[in-house]
Residue, then its C-alpha position, 0 to 999 in steps of 0.5 A: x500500500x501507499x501514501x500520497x501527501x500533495x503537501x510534500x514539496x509543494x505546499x498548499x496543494x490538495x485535491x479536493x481539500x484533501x492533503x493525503x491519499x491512502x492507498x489501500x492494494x487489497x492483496x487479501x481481498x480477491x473482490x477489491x470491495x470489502x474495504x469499500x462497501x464496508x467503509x459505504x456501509x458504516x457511511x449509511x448507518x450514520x458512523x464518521x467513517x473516511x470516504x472511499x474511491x478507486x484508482x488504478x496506479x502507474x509509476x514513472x522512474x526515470x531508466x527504470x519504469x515508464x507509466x508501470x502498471x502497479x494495479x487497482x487500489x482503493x483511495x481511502x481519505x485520511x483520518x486527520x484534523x482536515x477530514x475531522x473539520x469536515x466531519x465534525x466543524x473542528x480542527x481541535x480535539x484529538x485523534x487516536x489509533x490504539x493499538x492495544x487488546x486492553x483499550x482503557x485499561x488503567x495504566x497509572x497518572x504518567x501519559x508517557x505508559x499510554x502513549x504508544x499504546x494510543x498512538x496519538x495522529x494529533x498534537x495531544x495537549x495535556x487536558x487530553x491526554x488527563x481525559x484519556x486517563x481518567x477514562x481508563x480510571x472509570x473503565x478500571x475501576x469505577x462501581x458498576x452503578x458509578x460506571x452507568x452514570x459516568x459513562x454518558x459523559x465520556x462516550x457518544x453512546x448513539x454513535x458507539x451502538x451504530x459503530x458496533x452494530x456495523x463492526x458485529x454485522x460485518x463480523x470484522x475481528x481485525x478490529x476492536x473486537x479480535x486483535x485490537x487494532x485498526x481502528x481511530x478514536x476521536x475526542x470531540x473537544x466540546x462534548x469531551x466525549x469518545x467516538x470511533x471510527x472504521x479502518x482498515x476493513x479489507x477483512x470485514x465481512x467475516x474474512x479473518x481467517x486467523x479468529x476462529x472458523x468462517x462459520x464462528x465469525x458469521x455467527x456472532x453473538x451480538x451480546x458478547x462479540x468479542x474474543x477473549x478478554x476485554x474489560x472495556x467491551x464487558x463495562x459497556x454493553x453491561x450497561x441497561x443505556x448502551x444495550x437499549x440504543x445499541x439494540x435499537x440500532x440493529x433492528x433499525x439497521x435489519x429493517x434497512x442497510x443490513x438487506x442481502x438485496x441490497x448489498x447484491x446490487x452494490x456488488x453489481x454496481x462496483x463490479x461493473x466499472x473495476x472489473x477492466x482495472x482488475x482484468x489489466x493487473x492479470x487473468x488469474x486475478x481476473x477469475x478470482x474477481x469473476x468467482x468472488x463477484x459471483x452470486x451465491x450457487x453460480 
């Protein structure tokens, strides 16, 4: 994968007012749609969640390559002060991309302990990261009855529930839910309140070969979607407030964005205009593509 950022010598460039690209090679994902219509998907149920595009990439080098086709990727917007101006009217608050299996975990009154474990994608300023840590303090050790009523003020509950239900629909274990990774965390600077955001979803749709069988991982409970231990989870959907909202969020969801119908014609649609860029890159990937695409039973 790759990234572009028109900023690196040539400042005040963008593209769109976006400054950097990612873009995602989808070597995993024989369809090049999961990442994509998952990213749609968590878009539609009302989740802050990067915009998606494709692209089908060329290098030129000098006595090296000329217009050397590299293949279809997907564009995937960045996840930085730009896009949370975008989604959320500010370029203040804090943006976080943990990598940890224990999020919130009481790790003492130093931010240095939290640090690489949050892996800050903003400037953190000092009444932040004491947020962070006092978090983690409630998760840890709070009562249930104190964690019940502190936790409103310092998690979007509505929006967790739509963040959840789209993770457990997609039965995506690379994630908040198996390993504890790819994913982002922004602290809105006015509310002070935790949301959460989709990334890295080209094992979405149950495609994680390395958290139990396909069969386990398309089967979900929805009440304890996790693996192993992890106190954070447990806290929070034993909650009355976040379950009532997180279960109201998956009938309204059933009812509308979780049809198969629907998702065959997304399939459809994106089939039709990448299919060209995947056949360029190779007949056996072509096949993969034409066999992933396929409806169920042809």
């Amino acid at each position: 994968s790759l990234k572009v950022d028109l900023n690196d010598g040539f400042p005040g460039r963008d593209l769109a007012g976006v400054v950097k690209l990612n873009l995602h090679n989808n070597v995993t994902d024989a369809s090049w749609m999961n990442e994509v219509l998952s990213h749609r998907l968590f878009r539609d149920a009302g989740v802050p969640a990067p915009r998606s595009a494709y692209t089908r990439v060329y290098v030129t080098v000098p006595g090296v390559h000329d217009r050397t086709y590299l293949g279809l990727y997907s564009i995937v917007e960045n996840v930085d002060n730009r896009w949370a101006l975008d989604r959320f009217g500010t370029k203040k608050g804090s943006i976080f991309k943990p990598v940890t299996r224990q999020l919130f975990e009481d790790l003492g009154d130093d931010w240095a302990a939290y640090r690489q474990a949050y892996d800050p994608k903003t400037p953190v300023s000092e009444e932040e990261t004491r947020r962070v840590m006092a978090f983690c303090k409630l998760v840890s050790g709070a009562g249930d009855a104190e964690f019940a009523a502190q936790l409103p003020g310092y998690l979007d509950l509505d929006q967790f529930a739509r963040f959840m239900a789209v993770t457990v629909y997609l039965s995506t274990m690379d994630s908040l839910l198996g390993i504890g990774e790819y994913y982002l965390v922004f602290l809105h600077p006015k509310t002070r309140r935790f949301q959460f955001i989709p990334w890295d979803l080209d094992h979405s749709f149950g495609q994680f070969p390395m958290m139990g069988s396909q069969e386990q991982r398309e089967n979900l409970s929805l009440m304890h979607p996790w693996q192993g231990q992890n106190r954070f989870l447990e806290r929070v959907f034993g909650t009355d407030a976040f379950r009532q909202v997180y279960l109201a969020r998956l009938r309204e969801f059933s009812g509308t964005l979780f049809q198969v119908e629907r998702f065959h014609r997304q399939v459809d649609e994106v089939a039709a205009v990448i299919r060209s860029a995947v056949e360029e890159e190779s007949k056996v990937k072509l096949g993969r593509f034409d066999a992933a695409v396929a409806e169920p039973g042809q």
